[in-house]
N, CA, C and O atoms as a CHARMM CRD file, in Angstrom:
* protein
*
  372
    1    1 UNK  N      0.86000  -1.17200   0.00000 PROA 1      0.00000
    2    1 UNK  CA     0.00000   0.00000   0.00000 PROA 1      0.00000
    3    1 UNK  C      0.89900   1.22500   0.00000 PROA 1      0.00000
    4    1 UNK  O      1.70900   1.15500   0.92400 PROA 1      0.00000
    5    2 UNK  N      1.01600   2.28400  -0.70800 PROA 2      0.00000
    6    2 UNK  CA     1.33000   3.67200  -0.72700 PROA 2      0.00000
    7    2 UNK  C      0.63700   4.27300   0.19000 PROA 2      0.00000
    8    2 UNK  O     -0.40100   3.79800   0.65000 PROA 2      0.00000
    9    3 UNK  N      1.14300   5.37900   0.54600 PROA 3      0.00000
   10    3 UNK  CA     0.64400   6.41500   1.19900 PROA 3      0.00000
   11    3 UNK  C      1.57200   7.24000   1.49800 PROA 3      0.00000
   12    3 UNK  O      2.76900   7.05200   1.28100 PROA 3      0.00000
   13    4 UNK  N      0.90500   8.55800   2.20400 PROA 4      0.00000
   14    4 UNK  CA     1.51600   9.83100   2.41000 PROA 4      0.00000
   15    4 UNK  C      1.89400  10.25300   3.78100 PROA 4      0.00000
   16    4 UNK  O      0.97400  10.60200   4.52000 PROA 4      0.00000
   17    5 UNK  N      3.28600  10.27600   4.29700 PROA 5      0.00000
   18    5 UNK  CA     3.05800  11.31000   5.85400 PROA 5      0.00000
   19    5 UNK  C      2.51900  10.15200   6.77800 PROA 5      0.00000
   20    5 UNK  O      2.96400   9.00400   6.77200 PROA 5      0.00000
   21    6 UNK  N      1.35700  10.68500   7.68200 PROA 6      0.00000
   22    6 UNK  CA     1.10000  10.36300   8.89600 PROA 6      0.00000
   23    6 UNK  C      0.49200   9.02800   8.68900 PROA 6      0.00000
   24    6 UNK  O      0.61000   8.12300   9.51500 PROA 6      0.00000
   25    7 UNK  N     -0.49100   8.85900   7.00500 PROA 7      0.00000
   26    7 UNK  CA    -1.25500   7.55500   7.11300 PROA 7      0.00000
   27    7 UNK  C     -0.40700   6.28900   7.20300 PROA 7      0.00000
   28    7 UNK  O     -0.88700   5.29100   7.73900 PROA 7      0.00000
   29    8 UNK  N      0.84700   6.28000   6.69800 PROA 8      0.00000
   30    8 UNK  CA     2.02400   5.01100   7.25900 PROA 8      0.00000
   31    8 UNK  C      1.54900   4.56300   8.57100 PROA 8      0.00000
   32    8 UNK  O      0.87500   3.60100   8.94300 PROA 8      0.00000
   33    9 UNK  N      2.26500   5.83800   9.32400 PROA 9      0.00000
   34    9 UNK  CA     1.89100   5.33600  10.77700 PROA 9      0.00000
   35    9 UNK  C      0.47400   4.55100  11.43400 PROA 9      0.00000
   36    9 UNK  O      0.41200   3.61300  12.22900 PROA 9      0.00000
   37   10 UNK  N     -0.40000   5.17800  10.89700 PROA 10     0.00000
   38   10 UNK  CA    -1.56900   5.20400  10.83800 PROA 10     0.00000
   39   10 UNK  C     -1.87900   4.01800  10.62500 PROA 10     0.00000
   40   10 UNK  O     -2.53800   3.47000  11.50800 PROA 10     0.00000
   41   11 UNK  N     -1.50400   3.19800   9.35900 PROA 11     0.00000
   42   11 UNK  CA    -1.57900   1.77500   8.61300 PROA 11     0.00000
   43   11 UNK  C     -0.88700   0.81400   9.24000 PROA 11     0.00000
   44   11 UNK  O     -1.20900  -0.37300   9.29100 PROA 11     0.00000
   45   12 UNK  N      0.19400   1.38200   9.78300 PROA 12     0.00000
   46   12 UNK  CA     0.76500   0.41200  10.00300 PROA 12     0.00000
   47   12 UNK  C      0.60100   0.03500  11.76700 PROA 12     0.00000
   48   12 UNK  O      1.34500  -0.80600  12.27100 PROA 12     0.00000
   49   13 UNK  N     -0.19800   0.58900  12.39200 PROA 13     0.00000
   50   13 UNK  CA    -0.75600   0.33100  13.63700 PROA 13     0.00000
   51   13 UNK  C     -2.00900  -0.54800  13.09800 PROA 13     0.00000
   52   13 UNK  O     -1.97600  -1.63800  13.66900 PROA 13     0.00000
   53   14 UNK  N     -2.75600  -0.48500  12.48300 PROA 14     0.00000
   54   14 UNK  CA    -3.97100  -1.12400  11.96000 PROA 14     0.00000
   55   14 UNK  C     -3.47800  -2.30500  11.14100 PROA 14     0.00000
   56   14 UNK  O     -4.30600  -3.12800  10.75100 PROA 14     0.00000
   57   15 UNK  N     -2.62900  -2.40000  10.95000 PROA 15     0.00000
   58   15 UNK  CA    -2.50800  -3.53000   9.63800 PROA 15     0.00000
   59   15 UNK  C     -2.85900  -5.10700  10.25800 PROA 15     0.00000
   60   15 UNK  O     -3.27900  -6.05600   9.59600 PROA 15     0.00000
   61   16 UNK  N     -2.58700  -5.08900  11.58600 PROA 16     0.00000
   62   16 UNK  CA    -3.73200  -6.57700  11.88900 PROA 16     0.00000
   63   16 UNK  C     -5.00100  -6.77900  11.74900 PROA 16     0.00000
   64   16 UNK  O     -5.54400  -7.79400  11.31500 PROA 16     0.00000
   65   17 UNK  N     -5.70800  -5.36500  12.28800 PROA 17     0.00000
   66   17 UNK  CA    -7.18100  -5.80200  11.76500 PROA 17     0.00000
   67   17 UNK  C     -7.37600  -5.44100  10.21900 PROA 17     0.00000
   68   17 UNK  O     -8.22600  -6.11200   9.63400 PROA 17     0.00000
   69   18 UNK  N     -6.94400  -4.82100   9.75300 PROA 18     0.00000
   70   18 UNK  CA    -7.00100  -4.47700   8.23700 PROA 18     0.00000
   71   18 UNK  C     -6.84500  -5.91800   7.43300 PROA 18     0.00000
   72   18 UNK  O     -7.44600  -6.07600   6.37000 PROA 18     0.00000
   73   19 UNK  N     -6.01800  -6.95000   7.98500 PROA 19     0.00000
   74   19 UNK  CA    -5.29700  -8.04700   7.45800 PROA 19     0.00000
   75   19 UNK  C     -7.05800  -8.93700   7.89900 PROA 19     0.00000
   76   19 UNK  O     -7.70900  -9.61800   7.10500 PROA 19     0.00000
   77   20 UNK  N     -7.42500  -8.63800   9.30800 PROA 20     0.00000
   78   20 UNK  CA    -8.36400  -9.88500   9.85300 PROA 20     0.00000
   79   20 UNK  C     -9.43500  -9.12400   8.61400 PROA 20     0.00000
   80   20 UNK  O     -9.87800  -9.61300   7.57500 PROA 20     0.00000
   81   21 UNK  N     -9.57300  -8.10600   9.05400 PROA 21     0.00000
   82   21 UNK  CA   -10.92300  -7.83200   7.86000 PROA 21     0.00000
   83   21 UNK  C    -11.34700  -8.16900   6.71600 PROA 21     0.00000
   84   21 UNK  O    -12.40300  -8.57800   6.23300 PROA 21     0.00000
   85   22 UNK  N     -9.77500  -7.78600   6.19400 PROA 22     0.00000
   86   22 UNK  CA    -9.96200  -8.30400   4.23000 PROA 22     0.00000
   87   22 UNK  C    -10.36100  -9.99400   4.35200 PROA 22     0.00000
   88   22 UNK  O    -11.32700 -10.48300   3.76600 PROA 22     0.00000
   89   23 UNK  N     -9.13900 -11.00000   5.49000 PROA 23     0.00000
   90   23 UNK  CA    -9.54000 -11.85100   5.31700 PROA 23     0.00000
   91   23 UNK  C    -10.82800 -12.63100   5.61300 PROA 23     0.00000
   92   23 UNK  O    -11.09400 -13.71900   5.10200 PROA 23     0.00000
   93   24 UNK  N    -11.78500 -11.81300   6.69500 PROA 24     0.00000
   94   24 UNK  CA   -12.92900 -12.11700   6.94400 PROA 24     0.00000
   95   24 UNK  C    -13.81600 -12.06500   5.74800 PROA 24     0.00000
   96   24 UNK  O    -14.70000 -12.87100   5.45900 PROA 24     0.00000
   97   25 UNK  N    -13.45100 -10.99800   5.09200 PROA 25     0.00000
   98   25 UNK  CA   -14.51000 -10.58100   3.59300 PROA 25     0.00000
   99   25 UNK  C    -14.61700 -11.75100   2.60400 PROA 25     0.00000
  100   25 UNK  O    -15.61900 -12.24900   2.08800 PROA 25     0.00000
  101   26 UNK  N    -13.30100 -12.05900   2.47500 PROA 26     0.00000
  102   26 UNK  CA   -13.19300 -13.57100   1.31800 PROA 26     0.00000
  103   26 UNK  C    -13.19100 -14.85000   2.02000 PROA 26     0.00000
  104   26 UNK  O    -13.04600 -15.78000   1.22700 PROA 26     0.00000
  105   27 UNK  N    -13.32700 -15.29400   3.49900 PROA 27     0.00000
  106   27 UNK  CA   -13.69200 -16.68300   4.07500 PROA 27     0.00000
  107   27 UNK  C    -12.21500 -17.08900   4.21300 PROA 27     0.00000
  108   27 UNK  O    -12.06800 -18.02400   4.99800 PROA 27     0.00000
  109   28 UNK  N    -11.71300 -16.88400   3.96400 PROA 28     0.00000
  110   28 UNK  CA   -10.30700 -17.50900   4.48500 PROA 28     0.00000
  111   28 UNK  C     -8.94700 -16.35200   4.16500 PROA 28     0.00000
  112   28 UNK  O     -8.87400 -15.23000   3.66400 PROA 28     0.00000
  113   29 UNK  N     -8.14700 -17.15600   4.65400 PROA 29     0.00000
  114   29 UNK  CA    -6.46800 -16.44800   4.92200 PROA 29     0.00000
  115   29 UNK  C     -5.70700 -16.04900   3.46200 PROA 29     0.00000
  116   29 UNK  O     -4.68000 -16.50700   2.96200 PROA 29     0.00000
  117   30 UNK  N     -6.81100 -14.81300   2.90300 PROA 30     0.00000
  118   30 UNK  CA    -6.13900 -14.53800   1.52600 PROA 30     0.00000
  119   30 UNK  C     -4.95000 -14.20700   1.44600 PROA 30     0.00000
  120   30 UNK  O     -4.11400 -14.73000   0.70900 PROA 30     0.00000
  121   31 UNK  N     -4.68000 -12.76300   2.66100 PROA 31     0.00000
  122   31 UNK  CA    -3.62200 -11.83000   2.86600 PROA 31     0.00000
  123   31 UNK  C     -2.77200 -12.69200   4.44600 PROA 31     0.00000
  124   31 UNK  O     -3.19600 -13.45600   5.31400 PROA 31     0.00000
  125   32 UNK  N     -1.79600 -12.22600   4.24000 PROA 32     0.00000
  126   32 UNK  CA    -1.01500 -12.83800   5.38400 PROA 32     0.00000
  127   32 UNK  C      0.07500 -11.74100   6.09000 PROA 32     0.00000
  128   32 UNK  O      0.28300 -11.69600   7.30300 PROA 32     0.00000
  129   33 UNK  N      0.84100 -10.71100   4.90300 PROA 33     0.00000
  130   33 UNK  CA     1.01400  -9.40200   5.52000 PROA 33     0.00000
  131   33 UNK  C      1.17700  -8.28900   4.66300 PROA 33     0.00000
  132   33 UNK  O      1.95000  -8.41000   3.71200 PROA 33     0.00000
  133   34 UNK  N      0.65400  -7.36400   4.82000 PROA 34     0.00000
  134   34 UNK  CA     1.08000  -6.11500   4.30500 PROA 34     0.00000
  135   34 UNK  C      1.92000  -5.00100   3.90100 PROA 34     0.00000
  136   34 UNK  O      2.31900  -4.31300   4.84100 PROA 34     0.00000
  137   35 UNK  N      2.29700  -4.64200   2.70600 PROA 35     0.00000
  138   35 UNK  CA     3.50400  -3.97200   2.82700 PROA 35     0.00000
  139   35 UNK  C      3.54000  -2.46400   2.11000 PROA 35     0.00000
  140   35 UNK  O      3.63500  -2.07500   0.94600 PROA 35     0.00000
  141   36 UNK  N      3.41200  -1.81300   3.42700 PROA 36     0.00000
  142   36 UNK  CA     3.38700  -0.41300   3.58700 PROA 36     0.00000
  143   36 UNK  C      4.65600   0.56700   2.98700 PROA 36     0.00000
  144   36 UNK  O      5.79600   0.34500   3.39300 PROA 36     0.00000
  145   37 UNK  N      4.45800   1.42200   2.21500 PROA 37     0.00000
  146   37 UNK  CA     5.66700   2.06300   1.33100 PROA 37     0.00000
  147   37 UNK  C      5.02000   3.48100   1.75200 PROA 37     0.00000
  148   37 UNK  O      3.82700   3.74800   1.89800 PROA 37     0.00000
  149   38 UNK  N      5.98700   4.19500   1.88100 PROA 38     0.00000
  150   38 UNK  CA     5.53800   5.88500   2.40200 PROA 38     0.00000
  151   38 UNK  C      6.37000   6.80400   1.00000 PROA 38     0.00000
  152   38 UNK  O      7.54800   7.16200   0.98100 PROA 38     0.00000
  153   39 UNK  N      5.80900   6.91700   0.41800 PROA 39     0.00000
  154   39 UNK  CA     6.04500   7.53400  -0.84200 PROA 39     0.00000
  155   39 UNK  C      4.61900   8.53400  -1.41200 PROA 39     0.00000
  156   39 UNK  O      3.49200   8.23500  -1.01600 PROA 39     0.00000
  157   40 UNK  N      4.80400   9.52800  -2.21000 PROA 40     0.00000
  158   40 UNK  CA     3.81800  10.36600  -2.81200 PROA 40     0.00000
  159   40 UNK  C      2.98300   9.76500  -3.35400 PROA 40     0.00000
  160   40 UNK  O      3.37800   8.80000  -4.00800 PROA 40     0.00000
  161   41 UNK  N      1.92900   9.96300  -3.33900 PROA 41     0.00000
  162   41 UNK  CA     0.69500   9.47500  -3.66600 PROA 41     0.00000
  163   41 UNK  C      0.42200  10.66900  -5.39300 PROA 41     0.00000
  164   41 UNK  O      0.80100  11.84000  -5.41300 PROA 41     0.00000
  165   42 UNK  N     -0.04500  10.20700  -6.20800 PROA 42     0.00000
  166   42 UNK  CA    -0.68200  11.10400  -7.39200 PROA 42     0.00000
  167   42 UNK  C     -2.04100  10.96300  -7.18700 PROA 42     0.00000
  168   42 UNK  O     -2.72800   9.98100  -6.90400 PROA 42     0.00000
  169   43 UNK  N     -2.34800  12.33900  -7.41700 PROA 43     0.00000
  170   43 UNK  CA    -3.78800  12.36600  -7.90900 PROA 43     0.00000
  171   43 UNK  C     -4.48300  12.46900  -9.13900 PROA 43     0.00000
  172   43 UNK  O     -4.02200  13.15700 -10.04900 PROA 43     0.00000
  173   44 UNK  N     -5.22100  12.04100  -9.21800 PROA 44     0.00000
  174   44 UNK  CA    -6.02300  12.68600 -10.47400 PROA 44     0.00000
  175   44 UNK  C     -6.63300  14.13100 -10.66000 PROA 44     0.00000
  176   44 UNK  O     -7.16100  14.71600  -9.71500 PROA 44     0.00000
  177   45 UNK  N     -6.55300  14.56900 -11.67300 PROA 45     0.00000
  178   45 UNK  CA    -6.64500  16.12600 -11.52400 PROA 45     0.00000
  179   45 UNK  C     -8.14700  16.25200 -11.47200 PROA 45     0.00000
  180   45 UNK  O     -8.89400  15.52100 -12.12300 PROA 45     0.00000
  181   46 UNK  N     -8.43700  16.94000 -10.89700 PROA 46     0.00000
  182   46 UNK  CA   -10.05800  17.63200 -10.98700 PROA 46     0.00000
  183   46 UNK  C    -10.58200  17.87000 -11.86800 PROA 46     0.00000
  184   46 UNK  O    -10.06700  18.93000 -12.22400 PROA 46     0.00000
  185   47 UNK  N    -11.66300  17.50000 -12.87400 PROA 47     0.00000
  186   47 UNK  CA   -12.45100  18.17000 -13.23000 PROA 47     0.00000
  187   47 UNK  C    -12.50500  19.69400 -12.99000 PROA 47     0.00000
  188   47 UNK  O    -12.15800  19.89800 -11.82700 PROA 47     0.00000
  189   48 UNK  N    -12.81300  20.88200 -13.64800 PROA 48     0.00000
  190   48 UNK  CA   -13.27800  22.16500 -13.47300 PROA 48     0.00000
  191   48 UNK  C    -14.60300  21.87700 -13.18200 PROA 48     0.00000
  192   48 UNK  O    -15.31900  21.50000 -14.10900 PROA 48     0.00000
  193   49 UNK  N    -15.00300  21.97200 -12.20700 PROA 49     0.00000
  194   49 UNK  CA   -16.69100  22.66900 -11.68900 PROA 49     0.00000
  195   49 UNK  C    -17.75200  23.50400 -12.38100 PROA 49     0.00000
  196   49 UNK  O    -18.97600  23.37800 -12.42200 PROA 49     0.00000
  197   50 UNK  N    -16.77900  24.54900 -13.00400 PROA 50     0.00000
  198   50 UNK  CA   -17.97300  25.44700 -13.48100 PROA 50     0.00000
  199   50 UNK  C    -18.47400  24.69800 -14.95600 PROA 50     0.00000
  200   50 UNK  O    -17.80400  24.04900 -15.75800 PROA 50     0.00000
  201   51 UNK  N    -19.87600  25.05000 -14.96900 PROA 51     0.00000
  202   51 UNK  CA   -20.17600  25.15000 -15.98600 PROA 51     0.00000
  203   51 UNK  C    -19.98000  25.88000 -17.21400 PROA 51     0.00000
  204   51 UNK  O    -19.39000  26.94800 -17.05200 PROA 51     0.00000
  205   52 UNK  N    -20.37900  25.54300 -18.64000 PROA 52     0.00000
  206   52 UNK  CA   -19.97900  26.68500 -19.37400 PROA 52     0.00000
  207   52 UNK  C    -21.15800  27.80700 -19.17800 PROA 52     0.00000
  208   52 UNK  O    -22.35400  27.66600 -18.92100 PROA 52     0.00000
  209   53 UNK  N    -20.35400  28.98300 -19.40100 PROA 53     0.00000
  210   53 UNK  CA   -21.43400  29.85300 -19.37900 PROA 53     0.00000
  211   53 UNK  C    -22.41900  29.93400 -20.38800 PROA 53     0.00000
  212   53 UNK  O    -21.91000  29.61200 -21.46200 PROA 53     0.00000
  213   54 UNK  N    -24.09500  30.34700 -20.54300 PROA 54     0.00000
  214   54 UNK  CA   -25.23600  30.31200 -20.99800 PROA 54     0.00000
  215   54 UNK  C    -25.25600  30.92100 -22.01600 PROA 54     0.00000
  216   54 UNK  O    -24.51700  31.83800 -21.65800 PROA 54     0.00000
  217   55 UNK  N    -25.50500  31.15200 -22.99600 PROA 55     0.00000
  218   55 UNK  CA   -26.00400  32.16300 -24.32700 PROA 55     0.00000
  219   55 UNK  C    -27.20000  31.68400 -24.52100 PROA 55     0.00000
  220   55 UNK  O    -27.75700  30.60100 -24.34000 PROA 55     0.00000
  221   56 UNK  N    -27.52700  32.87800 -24.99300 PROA 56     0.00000
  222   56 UNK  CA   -29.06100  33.04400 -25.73300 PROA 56     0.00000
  223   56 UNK  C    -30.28300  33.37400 -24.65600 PROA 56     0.00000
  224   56 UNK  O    -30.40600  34.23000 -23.78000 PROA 56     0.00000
  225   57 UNK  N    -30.96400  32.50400 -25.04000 PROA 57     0.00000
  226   57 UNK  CA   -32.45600  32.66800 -24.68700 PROA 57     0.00000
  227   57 UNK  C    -32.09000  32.47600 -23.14600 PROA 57     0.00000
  228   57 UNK  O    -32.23700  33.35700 -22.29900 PROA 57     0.00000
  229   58 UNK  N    -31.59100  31.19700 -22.90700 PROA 58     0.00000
  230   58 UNK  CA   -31.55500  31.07000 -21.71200 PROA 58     0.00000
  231   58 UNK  C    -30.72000  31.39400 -20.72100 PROA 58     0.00000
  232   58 UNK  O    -30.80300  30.75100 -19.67500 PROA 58     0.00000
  233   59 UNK  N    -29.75800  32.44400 -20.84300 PROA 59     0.00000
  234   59 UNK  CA   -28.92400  33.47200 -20.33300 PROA 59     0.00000
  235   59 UNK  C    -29.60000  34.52700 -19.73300 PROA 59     0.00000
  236   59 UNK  O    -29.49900  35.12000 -18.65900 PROA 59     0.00000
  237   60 UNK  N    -30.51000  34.62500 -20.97300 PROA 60     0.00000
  238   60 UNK  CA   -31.76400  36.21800 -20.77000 PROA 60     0.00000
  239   60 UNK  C    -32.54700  35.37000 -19.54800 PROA 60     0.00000
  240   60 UNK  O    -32.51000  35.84400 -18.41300 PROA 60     0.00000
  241   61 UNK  N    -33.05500  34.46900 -19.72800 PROA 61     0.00000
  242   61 UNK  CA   -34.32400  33.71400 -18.90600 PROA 61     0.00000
  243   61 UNK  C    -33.37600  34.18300 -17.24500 PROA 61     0.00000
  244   61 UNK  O    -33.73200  34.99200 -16.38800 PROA 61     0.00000
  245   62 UNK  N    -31.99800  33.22900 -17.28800 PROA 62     0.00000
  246   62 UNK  CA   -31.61700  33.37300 -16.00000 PROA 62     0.00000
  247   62 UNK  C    -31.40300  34.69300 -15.19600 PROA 62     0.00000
  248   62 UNK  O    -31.46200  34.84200 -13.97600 PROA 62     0.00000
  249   63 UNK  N    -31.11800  35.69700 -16.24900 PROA 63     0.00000
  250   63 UNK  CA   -31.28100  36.77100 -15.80200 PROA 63     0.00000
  251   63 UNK  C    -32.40400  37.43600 -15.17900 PROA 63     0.00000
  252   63 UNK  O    -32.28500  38.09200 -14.14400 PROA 63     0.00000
  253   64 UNK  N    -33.57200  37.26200 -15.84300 PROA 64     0.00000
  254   64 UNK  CA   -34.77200  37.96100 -15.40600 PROA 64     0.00000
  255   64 UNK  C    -35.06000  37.65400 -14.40200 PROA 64     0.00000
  256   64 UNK  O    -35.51200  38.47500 -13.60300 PROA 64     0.00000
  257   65 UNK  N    -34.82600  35.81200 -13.97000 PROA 65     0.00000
  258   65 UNK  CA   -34.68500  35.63000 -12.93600 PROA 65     0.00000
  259   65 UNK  C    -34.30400  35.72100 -11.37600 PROA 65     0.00000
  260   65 UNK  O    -34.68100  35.39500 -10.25100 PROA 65     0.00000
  261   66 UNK  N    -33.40800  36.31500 -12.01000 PROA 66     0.00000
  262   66 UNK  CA   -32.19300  36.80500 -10.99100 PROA 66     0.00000
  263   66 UNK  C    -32.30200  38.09300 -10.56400 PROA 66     0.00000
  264   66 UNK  O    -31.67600  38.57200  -9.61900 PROA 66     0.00000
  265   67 UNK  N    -33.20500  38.74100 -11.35100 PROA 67     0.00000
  266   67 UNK  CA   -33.82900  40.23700 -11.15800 PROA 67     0.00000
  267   67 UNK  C    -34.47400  40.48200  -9.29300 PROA 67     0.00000
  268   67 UNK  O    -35.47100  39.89500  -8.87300 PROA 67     0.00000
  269   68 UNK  N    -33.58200  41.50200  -8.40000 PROA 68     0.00000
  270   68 UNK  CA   -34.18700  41.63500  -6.95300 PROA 68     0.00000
  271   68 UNK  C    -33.29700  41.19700  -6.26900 PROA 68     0.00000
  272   68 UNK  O    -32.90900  41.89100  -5.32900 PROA 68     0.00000
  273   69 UNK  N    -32.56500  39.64100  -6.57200 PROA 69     0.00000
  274   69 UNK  CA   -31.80200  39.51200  -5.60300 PROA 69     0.00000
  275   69 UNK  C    -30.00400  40.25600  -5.42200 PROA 69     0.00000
  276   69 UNK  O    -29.06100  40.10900  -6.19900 PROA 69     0.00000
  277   70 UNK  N    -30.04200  40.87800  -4.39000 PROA 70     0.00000
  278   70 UNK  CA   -28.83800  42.11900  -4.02100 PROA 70     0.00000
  279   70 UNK  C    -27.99200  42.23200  -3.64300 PROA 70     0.00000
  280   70 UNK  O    -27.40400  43.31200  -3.69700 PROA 70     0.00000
  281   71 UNK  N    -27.37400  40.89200  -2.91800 PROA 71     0.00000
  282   71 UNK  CA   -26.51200  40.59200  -1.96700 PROA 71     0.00000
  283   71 UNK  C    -25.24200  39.73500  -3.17800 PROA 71     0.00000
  284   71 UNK  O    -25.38600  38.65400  -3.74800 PROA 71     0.00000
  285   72 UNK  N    -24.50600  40.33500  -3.22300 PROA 72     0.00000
  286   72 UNK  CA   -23.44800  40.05900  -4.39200 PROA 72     0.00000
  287   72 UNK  C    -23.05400  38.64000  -4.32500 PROA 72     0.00000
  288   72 UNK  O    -23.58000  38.12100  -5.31000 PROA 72     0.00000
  289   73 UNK  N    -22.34500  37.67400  -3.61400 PROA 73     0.00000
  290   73 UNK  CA   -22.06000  36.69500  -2.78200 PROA 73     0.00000
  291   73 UNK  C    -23.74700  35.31700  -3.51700 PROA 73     0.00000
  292   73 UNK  O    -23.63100  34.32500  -4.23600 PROA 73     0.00000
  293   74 UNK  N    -24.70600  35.77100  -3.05900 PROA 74     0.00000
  294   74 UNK  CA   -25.95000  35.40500  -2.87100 PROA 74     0.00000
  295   74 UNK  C    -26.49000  35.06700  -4.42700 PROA 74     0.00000
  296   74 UNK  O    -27.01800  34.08500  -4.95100 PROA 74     0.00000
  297   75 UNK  N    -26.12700  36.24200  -4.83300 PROA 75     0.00000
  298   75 UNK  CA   -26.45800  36.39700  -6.52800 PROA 75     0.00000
  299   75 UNK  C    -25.09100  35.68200  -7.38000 PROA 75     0.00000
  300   75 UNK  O    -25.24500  35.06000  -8.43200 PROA 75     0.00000
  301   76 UNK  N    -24.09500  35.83900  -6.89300 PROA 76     0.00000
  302   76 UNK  CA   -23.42800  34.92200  -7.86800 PROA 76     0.00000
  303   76 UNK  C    -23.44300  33.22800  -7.57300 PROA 76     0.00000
  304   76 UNK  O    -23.35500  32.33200  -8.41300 PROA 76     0.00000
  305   77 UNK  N    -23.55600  33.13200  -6.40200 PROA 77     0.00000
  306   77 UNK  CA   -24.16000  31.35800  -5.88300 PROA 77     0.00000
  307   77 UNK  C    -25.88700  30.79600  -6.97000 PROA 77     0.00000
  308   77 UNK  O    -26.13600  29.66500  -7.38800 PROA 77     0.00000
  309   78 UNK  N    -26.36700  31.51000  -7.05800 PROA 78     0.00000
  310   78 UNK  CA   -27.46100  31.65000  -7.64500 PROA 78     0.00000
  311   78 UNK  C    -27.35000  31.34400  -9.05500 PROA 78     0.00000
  312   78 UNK  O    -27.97000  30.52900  -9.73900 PROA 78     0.00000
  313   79 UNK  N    -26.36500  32.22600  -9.37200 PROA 79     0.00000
  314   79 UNK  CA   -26.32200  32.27900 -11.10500 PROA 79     0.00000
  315   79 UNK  C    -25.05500  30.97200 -11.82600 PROA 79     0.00000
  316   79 UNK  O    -24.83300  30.71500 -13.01000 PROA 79     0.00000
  317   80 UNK  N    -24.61800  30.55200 -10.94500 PROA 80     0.00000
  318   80 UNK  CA   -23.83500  28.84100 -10.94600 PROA 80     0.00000
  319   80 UNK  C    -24.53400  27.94900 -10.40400 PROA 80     0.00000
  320   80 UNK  O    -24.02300  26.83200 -10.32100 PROA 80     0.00000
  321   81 UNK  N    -25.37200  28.07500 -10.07800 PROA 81     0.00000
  322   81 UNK  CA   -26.72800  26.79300 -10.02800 PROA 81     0.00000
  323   81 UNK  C    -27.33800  26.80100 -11.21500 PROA 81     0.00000
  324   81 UNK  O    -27.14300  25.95400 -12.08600 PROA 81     0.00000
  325   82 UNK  N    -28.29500  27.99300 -11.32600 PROA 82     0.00000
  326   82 UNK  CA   -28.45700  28.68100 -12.87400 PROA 82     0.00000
  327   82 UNK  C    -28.36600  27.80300 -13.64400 PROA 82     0.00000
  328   82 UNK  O    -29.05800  26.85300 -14.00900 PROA 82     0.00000
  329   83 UNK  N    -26.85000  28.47300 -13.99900 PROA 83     0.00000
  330   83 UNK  CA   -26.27200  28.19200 -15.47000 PROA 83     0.00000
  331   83 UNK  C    -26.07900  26.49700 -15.15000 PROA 83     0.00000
  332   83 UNK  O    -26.59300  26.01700 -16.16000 PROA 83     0.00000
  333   84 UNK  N    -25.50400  25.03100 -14.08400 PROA 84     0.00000
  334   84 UNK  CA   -25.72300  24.46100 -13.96700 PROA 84     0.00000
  335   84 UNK  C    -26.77600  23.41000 -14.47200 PROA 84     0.00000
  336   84 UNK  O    -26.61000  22.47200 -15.25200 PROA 84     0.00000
  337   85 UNK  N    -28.18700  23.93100 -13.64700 PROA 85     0.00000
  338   85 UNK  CA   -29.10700  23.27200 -13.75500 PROA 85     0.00000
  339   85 UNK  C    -29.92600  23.56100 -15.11500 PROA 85     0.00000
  340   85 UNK  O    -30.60800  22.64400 -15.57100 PROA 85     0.00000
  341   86 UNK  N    -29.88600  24.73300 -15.73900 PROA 86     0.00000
  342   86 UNK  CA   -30.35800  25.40600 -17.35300 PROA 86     0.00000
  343   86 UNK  C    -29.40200  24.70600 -18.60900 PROA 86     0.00000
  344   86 UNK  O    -29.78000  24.29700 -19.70700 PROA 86     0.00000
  345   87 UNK  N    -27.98100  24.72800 -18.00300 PROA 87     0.00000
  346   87 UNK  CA   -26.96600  23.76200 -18.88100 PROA 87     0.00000
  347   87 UNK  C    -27.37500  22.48600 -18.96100 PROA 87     0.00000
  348   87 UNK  O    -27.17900  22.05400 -20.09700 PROA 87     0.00000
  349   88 UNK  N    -27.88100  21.66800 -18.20800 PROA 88     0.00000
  350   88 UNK  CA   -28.36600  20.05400 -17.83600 PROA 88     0.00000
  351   88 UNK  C    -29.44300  20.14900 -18.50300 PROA 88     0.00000
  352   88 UNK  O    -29.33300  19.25800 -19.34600 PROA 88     0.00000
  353   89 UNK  N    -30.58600  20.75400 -18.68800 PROA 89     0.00000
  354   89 UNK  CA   -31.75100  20.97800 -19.07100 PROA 89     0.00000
  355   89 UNK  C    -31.71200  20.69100 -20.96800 PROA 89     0.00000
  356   89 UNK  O    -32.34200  19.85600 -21.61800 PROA 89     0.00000
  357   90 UNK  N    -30.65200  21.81700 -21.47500 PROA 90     0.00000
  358   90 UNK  CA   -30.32000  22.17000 -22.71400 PROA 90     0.00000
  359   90 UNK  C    -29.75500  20.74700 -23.35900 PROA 90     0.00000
  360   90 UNK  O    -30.11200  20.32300 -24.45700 PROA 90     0.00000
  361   91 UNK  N    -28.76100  20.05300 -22.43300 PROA 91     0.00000
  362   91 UNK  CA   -28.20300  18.64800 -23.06600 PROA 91     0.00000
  363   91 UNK  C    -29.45300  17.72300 -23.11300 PROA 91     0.00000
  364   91 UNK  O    -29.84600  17.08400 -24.08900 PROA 91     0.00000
  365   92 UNK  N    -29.84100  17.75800 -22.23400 PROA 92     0.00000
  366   92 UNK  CA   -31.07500  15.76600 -22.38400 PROA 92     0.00000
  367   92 UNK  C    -32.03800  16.62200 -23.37700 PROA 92     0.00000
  368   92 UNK  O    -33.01400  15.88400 -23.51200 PROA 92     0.00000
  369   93 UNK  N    -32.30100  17.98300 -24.26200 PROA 93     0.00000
  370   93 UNK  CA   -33.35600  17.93700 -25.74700 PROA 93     0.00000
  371   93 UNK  C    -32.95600  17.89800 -26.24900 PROA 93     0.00000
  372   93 UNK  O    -33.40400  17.85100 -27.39400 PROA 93     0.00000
């Protein structure tokens, strides 16, 4: 097993029941011991979150919508749901 920093330690205090567990899961003595390596872990990069932004009709729609509310913070949380849930809408027609 890889891991980063503190989870070594971490693993490697647990690695008996970690060992009884797995082998409880499959009925018998699959694993017998574990071998813990403390090295960098990679991640996979994230996805970007935002959506693309709206054109057209339904840019205008979200807007009108959005018409009253004042609180800057409030209104831009609003308008990334928006464009979100109006973007989702536009793909499944």
């Amino acid at each position: 097993i890889a891991c980063e920093g503190a989870r070594a330690l971490f693993l490697t205090h647990a690695q008996g029941e970690l060992i009884q567990r797995i082998n409880s899961f499959f009925g018998f003595a699959a694993v017998h011991q574990i071998r813990i390596v403390q090295k960098p872990v990679s991640q996979v990069p994230r996805r970007s979150r935002t959506p693309p932004p709206l054109k057209g009709e339904a840019a205008r729609k979200l807007e009108g919508m959005m018409e009253g509310i004042e609180g800057d913070k409030l209104r831009q949380a609003i308008q990334r749901l928006g464009t979100a849930v109006m973007g989702k809408q536009g793909k499944q027609r």
